[in-house]
C-alpha positions in Angstrom: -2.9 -50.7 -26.9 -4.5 -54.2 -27.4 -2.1 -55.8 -24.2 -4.5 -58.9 -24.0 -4.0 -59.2 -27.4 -0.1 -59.2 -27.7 0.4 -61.5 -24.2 -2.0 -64.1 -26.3 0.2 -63.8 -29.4 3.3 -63.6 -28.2 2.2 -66.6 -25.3 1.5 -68.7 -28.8 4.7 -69.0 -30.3 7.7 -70.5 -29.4 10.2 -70.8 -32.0 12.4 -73.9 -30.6 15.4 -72.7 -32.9 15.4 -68.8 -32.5 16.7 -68.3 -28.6 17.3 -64.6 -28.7 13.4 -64.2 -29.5 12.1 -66.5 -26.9 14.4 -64.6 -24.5 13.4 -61.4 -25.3 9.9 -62.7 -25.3 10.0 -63.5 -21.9 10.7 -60.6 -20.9 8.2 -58.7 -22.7 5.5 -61.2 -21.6 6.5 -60.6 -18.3 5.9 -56.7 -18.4 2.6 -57.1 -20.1 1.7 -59.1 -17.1 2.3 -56.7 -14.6 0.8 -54.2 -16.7 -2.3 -55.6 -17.3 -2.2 -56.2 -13.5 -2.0 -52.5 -12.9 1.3 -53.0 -11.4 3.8 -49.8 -12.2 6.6 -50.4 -14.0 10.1 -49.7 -12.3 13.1 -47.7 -14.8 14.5 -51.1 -14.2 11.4 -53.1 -15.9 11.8 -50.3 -18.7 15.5 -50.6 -19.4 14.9 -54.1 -19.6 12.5 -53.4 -22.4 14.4 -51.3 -23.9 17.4 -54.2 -24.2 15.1 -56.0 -26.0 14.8 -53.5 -28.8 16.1 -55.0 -32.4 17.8 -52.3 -34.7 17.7 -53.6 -38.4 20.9 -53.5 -40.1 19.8 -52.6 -43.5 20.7 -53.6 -47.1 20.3 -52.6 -50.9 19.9 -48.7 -51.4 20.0 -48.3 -48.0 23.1 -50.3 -46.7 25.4 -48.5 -44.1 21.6 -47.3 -42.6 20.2 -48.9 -39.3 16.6 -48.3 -38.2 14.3 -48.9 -35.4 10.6 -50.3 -37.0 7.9 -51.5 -36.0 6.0 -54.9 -37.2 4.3 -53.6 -40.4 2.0 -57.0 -40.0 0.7 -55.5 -37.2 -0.4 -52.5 -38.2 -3.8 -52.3 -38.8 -3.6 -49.3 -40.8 -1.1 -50.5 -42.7 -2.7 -53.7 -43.6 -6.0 -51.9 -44.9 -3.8 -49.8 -47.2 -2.6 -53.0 -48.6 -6.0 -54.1 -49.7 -6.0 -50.9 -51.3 -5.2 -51.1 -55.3 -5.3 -47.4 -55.2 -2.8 -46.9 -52.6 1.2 -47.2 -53.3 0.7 -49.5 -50.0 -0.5 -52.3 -52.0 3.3 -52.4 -53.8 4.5 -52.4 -50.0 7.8 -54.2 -50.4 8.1 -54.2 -46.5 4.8 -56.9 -46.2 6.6 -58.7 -48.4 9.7 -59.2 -46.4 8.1 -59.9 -43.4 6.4 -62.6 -44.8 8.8 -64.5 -45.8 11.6 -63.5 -43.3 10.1 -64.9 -40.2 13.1 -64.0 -37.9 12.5 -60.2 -38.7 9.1 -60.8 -38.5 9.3 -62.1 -34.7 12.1 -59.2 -33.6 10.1 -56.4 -35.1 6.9 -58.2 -33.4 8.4 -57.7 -30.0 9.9 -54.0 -31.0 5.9 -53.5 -32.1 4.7 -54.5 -28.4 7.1 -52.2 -26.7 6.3 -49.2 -28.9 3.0 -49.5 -28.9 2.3 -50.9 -25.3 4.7 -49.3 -22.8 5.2 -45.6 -21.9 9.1 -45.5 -21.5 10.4 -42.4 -20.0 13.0 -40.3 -22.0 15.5 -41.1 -19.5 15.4 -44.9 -19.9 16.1 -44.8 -23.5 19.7 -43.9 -23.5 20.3 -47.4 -22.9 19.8 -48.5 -26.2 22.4 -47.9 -28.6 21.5 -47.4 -31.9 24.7 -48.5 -33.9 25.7 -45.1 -37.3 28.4 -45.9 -39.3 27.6 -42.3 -41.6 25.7 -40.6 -38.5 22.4 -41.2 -39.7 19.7 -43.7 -38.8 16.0 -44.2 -39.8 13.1 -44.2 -38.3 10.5 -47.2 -39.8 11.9 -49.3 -42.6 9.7 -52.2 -42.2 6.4 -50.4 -41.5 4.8 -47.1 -40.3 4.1 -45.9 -37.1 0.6 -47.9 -35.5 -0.5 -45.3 -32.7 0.7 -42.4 -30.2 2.1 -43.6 -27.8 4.5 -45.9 -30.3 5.6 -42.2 -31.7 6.4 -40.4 -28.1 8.6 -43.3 -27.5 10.0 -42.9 -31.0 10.6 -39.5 -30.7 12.2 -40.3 -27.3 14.8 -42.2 -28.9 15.8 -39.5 -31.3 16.1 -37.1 -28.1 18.4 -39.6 -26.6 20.8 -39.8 -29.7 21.4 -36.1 -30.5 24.6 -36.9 -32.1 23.1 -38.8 -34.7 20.6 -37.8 -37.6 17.0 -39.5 -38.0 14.6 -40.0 -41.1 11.3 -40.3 -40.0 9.2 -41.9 -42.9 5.2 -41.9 -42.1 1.5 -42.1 -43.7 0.2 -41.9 -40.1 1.3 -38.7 -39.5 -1.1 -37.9 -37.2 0.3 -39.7 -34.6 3.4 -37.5 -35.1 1.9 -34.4 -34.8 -0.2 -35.2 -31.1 3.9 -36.6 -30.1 5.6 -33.1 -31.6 3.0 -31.3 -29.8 3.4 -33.4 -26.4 7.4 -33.4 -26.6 8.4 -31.0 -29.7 9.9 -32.1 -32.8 13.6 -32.5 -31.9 16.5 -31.0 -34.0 18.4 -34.0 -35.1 15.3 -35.3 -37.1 13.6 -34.8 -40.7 10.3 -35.3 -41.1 9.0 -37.1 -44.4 5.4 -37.7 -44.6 4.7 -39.8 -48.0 2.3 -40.0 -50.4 -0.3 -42.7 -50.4 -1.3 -42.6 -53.6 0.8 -43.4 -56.8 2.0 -40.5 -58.8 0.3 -38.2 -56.4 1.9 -35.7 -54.3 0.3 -35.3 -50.8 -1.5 -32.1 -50.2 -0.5 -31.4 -46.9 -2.9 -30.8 -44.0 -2.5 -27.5 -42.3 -2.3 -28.6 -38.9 1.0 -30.5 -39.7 3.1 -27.9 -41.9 5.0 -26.9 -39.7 7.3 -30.1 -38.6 7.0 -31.6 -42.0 10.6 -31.6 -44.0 9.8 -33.4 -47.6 7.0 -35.3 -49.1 7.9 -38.4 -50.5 6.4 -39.4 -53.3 6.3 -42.4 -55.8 5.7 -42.6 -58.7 6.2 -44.7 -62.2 8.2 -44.4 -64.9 5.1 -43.9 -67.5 4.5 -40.6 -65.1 7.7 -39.4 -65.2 8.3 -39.4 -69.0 4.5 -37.7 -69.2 5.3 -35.0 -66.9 8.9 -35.1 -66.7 9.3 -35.9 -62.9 12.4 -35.1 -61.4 13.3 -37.9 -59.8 15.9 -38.1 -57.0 15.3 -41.4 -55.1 15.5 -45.2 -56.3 18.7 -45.6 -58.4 21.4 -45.1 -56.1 22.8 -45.6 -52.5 20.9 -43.4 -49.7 24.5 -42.8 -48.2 25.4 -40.6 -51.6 22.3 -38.8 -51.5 21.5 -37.4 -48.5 19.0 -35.5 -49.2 15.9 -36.6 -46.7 18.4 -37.1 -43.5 19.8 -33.5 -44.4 17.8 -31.1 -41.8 18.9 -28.0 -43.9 18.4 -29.1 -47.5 15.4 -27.0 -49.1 14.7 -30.1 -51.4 11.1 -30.5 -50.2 9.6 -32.5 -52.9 11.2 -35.5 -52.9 10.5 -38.5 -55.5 11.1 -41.8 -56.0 10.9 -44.5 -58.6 8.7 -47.1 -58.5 10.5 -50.1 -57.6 10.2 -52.8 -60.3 10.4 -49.7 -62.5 14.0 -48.4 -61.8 16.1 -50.4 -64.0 13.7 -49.5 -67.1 14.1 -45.9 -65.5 17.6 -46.4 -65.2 17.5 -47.1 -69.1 15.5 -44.0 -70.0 17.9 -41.6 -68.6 21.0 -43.5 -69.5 22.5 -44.3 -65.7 24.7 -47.0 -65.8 
């Protein structure tokens, strides 16, 4: 996926004050090197691109979570829904961030080029760990995933942590389904596919019903006091919920808030 492309970009920057980047970057310009050269790729070269992987330590609602992403300014899919007044991409709060955090920009830039570039083998990924402080981790917090091959690897790093519990957030859930087919949807996962459209639940294509675990959906708070919305998600800390990490709950419609709405929401139902 686009190598030429991502040796160019990456080649371009060098950020004199951020080392761990430009050392990571060489070795992922490196690899992109030999593999535009046709050169095969060792387990070593792998597990050295695996090192290079940045876990996100996350914050707000989700504090106590880590999760593996990819660059959401990368993602061309992404980026169109964005343009999209219609879509509930054009609110995407993760754009936003990498924007104007440009260190999280530049590690989920070279997490984006691994994904989506190199075909890692399940038994290279054990060597990254992926840190759990309540035993359950996320995948994509900063964007979605941006093509097939970026979701076998995904799905190859759930496999390699069966002791810990993965969210899998996605609008491209397409992607998901060719890996589940490839590989099989492992045990330790749920599956959320999310709504693109405000206020509107997904109707869920048949050819992916049978790995999906919840839709997400988000809506405002004008909606929820017009159809009385249940809402579960927005208010309060992921880690007392639960609900989409929990790979035997029957909550399957799950809904959210949207954003700047929840502390009028908050109001309206009278949580303090």
């Amino acid at each position: 996926m686009k190598k030429k492309y991502f040796l160019d970009l990456l080649t371009s920057l060098n950020p004199e004050k951020n080392k761990p980047f430009n050392m990571k970057k060489a070795v992922v310009v490196e690899m992109l090197n030999k593999a535009i050269a046709g050169e095969k790729l060792t387990n070593s070269d792998y597990a050295r691109l695996v090192n290079c992987i940045h876990v996100s330590a996350l914050t707000g609602k989700l504090e106590e979570f880590y999760s593996i992403s990819s660059c959401v300014a990368e993602n061309d899919i992404c980026k169109a829904r964005a343009k999209d007044c219609n879509s509930i991409c054009s609110e995407c709060y993760a754009m936003q961030s990498v924007n104007y955090r440009s260190n999280l920009k530049l590690s989920l830039l070279i997490n984006h080029v691994i994904l989506n570039c190199f075909d890692i083998p399940a038994s290279v990924w054990p060597v990254l760990a992926v840190p759990s402080i309540n035993g359950k981790a996320r995948i994509e917090s900063h964007g979605d995933v941006a093509s097939i091959q970026a979701a076998l690897n995904m799905n190859r790093i759930i496999e390699s942590h069966e002791w810990l519990t993965f969210g899998i957030w996605t609008k491209n859930y397409n992607f998901w389904r060719v890996a589940f087919e490839k590989e099989g949807k492992h045990k330790n996962c749920t599956f959320l596919v999310s709504s693109d459209r405000l206020n509107v639940k997904l109707e869920i294509p048949e050819n992916i019903k049978q790995y999906v675990d919840h839709v997400f959906t988000v809506y405002d708070l004008k909606t929820v006091k017009a159809e009385n919305v249940n809402i579960q998600c927005g208010f309060h800390h992921c880690k007392e919920c639960g609900i989409c990490y929990d790979t035997e709950n029957t909550t399957f419609y799950v809904n959210e808030i949207l954003k700047k709405d929840t502390k009028r929401y908050m109001k309206y139902m009278g949580i303090e």
